[in-house]
C-alpha positions as CSV (number, residue, x, y, z in Angstrom):
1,X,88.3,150.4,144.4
2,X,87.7,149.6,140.4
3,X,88.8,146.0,140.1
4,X,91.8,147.2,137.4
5,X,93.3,149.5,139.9
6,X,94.7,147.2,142.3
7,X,98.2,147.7,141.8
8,X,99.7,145.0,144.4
9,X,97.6,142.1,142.9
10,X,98.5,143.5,139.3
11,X,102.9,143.3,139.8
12,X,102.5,140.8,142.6
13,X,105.3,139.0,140.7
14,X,107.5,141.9,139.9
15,X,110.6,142.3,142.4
16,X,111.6,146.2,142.9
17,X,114.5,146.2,140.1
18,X,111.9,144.8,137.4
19,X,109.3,147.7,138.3
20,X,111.8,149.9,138.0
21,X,113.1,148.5,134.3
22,X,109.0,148.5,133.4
23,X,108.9,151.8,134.2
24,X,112.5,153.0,132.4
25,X,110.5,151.2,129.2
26,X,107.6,152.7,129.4
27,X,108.9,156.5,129.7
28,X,111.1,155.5,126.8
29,X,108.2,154.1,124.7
30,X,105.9,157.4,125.8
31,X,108.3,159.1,123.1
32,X,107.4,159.0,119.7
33,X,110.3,160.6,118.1
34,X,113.0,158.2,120.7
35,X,111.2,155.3,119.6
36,X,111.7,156.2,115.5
37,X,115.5,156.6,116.6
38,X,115.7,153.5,118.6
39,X,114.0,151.3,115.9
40,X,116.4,152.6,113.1
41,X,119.4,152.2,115.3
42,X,118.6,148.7,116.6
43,X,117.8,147.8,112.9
44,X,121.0,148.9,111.4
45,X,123.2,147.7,114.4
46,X,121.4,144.1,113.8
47,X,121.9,144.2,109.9
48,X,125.7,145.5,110.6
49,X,126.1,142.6,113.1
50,X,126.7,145.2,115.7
51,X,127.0,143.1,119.5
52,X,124.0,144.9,120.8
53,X,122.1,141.4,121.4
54,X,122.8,141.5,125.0
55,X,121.6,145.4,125.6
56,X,118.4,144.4,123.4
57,X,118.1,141.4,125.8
58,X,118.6,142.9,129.1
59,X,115.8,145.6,128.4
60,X,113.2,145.3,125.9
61,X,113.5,141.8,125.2
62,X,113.1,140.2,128.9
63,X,110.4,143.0,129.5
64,X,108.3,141.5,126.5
65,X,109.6,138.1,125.8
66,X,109.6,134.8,127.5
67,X,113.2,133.4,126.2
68,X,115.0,132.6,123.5
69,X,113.8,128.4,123.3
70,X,110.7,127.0,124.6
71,X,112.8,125.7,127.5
72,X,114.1,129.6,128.1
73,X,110.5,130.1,128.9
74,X,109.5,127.7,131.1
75,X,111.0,129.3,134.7
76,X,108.2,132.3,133.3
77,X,105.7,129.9,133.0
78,X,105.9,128.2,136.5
79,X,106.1,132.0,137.8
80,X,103.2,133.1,136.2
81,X,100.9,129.9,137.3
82,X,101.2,130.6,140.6
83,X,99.0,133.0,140.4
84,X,96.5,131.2,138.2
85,X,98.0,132.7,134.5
86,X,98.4,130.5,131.9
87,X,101.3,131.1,129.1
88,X,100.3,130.8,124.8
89,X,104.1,130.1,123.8
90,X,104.4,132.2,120.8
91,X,107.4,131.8,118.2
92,X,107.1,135.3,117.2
93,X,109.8,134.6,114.2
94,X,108.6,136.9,111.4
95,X,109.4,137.3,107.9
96,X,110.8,133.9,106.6
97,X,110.6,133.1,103.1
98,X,111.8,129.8,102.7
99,X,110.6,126.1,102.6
100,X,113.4,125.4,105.0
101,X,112.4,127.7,107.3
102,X,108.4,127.1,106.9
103,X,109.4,123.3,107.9
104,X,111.2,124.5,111.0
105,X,108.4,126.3,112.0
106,X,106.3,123.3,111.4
107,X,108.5,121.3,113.7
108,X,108.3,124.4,116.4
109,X,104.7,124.6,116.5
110,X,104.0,120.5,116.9
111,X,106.6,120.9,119.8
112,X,105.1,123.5,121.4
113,X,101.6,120.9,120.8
114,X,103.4,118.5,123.0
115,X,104.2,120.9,125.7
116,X,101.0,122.3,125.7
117,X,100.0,118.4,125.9
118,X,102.1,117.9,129.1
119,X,101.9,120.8,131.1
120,X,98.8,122.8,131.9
121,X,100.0,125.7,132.3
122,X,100.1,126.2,128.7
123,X,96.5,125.6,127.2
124,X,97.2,126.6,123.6
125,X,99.4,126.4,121.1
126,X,99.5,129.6,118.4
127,X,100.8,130.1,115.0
128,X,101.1,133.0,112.1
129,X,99.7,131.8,108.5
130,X,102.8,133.2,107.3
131,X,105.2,131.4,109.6
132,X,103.7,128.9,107.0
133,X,104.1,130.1,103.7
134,X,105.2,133.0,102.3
135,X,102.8,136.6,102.2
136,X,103.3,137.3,98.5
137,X,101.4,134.2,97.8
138,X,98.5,134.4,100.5
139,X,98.3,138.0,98.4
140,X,98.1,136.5,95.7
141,X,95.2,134.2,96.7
142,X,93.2,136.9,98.2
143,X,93.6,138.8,95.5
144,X,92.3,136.1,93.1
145,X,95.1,136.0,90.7
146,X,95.9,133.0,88.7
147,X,98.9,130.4,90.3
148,X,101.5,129.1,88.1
149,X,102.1,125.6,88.5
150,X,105.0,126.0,91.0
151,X,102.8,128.3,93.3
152,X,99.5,125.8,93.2
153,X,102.3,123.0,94.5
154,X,104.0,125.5,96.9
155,X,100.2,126.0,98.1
156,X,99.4,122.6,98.5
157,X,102.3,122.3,101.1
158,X,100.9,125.3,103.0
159,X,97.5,123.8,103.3
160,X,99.5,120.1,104.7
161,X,101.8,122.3,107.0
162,X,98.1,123.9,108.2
163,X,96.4,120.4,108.6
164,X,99.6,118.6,110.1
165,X,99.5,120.8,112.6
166,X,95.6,121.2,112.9
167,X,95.4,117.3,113.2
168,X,98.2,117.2,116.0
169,X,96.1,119.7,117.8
170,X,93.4,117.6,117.3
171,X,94.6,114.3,118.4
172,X,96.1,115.7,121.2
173,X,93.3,117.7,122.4
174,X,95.2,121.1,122.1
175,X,93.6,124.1,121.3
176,X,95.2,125.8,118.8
177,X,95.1,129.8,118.3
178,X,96.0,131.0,114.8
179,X,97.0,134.7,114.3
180,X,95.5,137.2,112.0
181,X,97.6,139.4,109.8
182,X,97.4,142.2,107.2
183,X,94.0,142.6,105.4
184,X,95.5,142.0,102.1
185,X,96.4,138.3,102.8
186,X,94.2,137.7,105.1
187,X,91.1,136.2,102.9
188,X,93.3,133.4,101.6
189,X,94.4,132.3,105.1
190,X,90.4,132.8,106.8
191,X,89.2,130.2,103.8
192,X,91.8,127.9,104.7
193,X,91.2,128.0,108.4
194,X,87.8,127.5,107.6
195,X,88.2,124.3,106.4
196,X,90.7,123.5,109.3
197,X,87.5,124.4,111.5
198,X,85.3,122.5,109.3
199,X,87.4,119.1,110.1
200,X,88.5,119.3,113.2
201,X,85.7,121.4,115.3
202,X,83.1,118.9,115.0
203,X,82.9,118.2,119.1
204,X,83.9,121.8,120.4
205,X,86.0,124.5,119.3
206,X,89.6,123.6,118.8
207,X,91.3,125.5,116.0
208,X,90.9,129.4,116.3
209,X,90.7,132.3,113.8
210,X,91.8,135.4,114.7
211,X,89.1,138.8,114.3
212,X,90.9,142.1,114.0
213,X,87.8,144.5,114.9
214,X,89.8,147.6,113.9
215,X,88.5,146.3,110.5
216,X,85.0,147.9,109.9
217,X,84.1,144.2,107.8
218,X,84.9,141.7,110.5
219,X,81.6,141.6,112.5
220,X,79.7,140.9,109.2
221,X,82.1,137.8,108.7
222,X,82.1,136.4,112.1
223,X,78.2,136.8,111.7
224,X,78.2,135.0,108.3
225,X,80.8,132.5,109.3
226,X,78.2,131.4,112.3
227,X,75.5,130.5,109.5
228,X,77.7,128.6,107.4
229,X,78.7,126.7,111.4
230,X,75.0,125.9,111.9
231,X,74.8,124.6,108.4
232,X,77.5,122.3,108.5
233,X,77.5,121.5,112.0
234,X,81.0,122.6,113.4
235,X,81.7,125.1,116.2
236,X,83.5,128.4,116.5
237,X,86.6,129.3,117.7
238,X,87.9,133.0,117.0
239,X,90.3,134.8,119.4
240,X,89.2,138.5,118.7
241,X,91.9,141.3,119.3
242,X,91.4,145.2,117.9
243,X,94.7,144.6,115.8
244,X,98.1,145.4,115.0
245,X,98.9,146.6,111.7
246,X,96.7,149.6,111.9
247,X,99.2,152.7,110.7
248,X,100.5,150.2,107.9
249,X,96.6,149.5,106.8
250,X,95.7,153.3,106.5
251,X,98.8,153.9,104.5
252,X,98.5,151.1,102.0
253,X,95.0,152.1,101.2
254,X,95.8,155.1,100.6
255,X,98.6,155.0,98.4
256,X,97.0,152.5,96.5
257,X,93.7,154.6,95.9
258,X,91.3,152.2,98.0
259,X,88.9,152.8,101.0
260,X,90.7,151.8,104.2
261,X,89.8,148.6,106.0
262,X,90.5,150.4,109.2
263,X,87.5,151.6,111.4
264,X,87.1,155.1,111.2
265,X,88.5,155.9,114.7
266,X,89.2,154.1,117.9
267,X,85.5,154.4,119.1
268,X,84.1,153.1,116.2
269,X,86.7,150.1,116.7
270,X,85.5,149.7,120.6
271,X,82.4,149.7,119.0
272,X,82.9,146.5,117.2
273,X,84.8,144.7,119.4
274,X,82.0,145.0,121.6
275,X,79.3,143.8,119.2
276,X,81.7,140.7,118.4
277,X,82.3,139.2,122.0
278,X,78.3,140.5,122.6
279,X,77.5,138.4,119.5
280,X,79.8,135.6,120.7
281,X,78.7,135.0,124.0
282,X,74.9,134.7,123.2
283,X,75.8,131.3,121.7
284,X,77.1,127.9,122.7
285,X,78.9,126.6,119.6
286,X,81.0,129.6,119.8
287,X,84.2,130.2,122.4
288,X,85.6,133.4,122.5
289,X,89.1,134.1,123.5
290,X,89.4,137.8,124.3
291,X,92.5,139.3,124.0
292,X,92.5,143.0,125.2
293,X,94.0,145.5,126.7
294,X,91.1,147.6,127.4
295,X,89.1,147.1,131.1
296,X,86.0,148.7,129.7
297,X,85.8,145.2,127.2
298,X,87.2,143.5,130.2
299,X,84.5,144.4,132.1
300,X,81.9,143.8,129.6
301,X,82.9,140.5,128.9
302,X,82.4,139.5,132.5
303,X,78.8,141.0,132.7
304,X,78.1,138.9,129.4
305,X,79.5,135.7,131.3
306,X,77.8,136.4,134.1
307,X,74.6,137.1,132.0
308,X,75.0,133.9,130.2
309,X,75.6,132.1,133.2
310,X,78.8,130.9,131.4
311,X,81.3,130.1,134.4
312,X,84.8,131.2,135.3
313,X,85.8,127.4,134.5
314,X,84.2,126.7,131.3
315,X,87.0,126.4,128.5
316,X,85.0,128.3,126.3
317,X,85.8,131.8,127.8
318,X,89.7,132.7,128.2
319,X,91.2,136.4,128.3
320,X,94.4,137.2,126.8
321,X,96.6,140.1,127.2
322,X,100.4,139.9,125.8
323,X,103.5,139.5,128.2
324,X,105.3,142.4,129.9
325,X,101.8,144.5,129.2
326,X,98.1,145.0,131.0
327,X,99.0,143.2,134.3
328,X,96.5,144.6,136.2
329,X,93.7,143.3,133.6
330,X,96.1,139.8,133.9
331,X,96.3,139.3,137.5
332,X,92.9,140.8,138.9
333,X,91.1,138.7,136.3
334,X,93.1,135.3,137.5
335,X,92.5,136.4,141.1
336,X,88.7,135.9,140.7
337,X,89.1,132.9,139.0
338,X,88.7,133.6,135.3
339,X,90.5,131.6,132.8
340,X,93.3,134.3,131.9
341,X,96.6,133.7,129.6
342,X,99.3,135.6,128.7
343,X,101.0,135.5,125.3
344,X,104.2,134.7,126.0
345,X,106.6,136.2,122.3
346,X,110.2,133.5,122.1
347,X,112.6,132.9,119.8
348,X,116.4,134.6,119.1
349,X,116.9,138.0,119.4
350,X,117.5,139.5,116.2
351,X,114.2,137.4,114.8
352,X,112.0,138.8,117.2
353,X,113.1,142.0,116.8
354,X,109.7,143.0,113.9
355,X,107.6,141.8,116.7
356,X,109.0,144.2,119.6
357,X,109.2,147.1,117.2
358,X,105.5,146.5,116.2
359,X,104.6,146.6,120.4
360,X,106.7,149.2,121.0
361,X,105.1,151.4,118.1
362,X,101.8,150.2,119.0
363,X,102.2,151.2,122.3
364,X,103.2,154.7,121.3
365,X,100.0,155.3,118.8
366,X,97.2,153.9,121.0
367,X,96.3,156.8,122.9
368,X,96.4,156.3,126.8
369,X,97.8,152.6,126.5
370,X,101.2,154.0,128.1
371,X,100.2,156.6,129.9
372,X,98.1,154.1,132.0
373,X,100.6,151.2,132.3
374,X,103.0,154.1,133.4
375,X,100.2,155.5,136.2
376,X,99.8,151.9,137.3
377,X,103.8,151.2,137.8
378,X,103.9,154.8,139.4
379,X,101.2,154.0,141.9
380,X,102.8,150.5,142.8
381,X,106.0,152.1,143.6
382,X,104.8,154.6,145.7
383,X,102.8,151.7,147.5
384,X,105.7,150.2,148.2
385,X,107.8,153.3,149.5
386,X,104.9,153.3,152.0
């Protein structure tokens, strides 16, 4: 039996009625056209103030979500360390545009430093650049276009919300994960977590980048990135994922007129997230945090370790896979003893609702991503009739 097929290890956790809800989802997510409906509905009822918070919550949200606070999560977190699964506490509140609000999350993240600091079950903290600042002026950075004054001093508060919480991390021995976003921001946040990397990764890998390989440029960045490492002496932390913003990447580029970002199809994108964690592996100032859905990567990954002789301890090698998905890469992973953690998405309902749209349309344009979690729930309830 293929590792990734054991279906008791992979919901060991799940009691009958919460295999039956993951299954409800699933068939509802397998169709496209119900999913367009269902995000336009649950977007209006939020915006009209509609009470459909508790429907939202009793489905979707508990499926994919760990809580609404920190503390919401933590009954989640104890669950899912007893079977060796650590949690990445993600405040998955998108979209803010205020100071106010960029503070709060500053106060968030350097909490969730703390409880990352006290409990091991939680080995990383996480954050979005844009939790930090708002997009329009990371754009405008990446696209090179002059600041006014007010936007250089709004910038320089960015860049001490990323080293407050950078230092934190760093005093406290916390590593800290740090999420990638759309390619037309993104420059202005990679050359500022450069530097963060530059100051704090002196002794090992502590503040991570994020690598969306569905971009066909990543691999030569990662590969430049490692020079400028050796040069300065500084190590490598990049958590590399295939990325989440693929349909809105393709459409952008073309109606703006310019060639896509996007790899040309999903091969060519398995392609080179395969080449990045093969790169990655072959060297010790690097650690790699893996987050996929995909076995075959899961699998290769493991060779490489094993190849490498880098072992299931070492705190340079974690896999990721996102709460309320790829349980059986999860749990068969953590039974064998490799460092494994899921992300775990909190906050309140109505601002995590971009997120769950974005997983639940993901979910319906990667081919064979549902159709395989649906299989696997299938074959554990039939297991169980038995």
């Amino acid at each position: 039996m293929k590792l990734f097929d054991n279906t008791e290890v992979a919901f060991s956790l799940k009691s009958n009625s919460e295999l039956e809800r993951a299954y409800f989802l699933f068939k509802m997510i397998q169709n496209q056209p119900l999913v367009k409906i269902g995000t336009a509905l649950t977007n209006f009822a939020l915006k009209a103030h509609l009470p459909v918070e508790g429907l939202i919550r009793a489905t979707v949200f508990d499926h994919f979500c760990g809580g609404i606070t920190e503390n919401d999560c933590i009954s989640s977190i104890d669950r899912l360390y007893t079977k060796g699964v650590s949690s990445v506490l993600d405040y998955s509140v998108e979209g803010k545009e205020s100071e106010e609000e960029f503070d709060h999350t500053l106060e968030k993240i350097l909490k969730i430093i703390d409880f990352s600091q006290e409990k091991k079950a939680v080995p990383f903290a996480v954050f979005k650049p844009t939790g930090f600042g708002r997009f329009a002026l990371f754009q405008k950075i990446t696209e090179k276009k002059e600041l006014t004054a007010d936007e250089k001093s709004e910038w320089l508060r960015v860049k001490e919300r990323f080293d407050t919480v950078c230092k934190a991390a760093h005093q406290k021995n916390v590593p800290l994960l740090i999420d990638a976003e759309e390619s037309w921001m993104q420059d202005a946040a990679d050359n500022l977590i450069e530097e963060m990397m530059m100051r704090y990764n002196k002794e090992r890998a502590l503040i991570f980048n994020t690598l969306q390989m569905y971009r066909h440029d990543r691999l030569a960045y990662l590969k430049t990135l490692h020079q400028k490492a050796q040069k300065e002496g500084f190590h490598i932390g990049m958590k590399v994922v295939r990325g989440a913003y693929m349909e809105k990447e393709r459409k952008r580029a073309e109606e703006k007129g310019y060639e896509s970002p996007i790899c040309s199809d999903k091969l060519a994108t398995d392609i080179n997230y395969d080449a990045a964690v093969t790169y990655m592996l072959q060297y010790k100032d690097m650690a790699l945090f893996a987050g996929t859905h995909n076995e075959l990567s899961s699998y290769l990954v493991m060779d490489l370790a094993s190849k490498h002789a880098i072992s299931k301890e070492d705190n340079r090698l974690w896999f990721g896979q996102l709460y309320g998905m790829s349980d059986n890469i999860s749990f068969n992973l953590s039974s064998l003893g490799y460092n494994v953690a899921k992300y775990l998405p909190f906050g309140p309902v109505r601002d995590v609702m971009p997120y769950l749209i974005r997983r639940a349309e993901e979910n319906t344009s990667v081919a064979g991503q549902t159709s395989r979690e649906l299989n696997l729930l299938q074959t554990e309830r039939k297991r169980r009739k038995k």
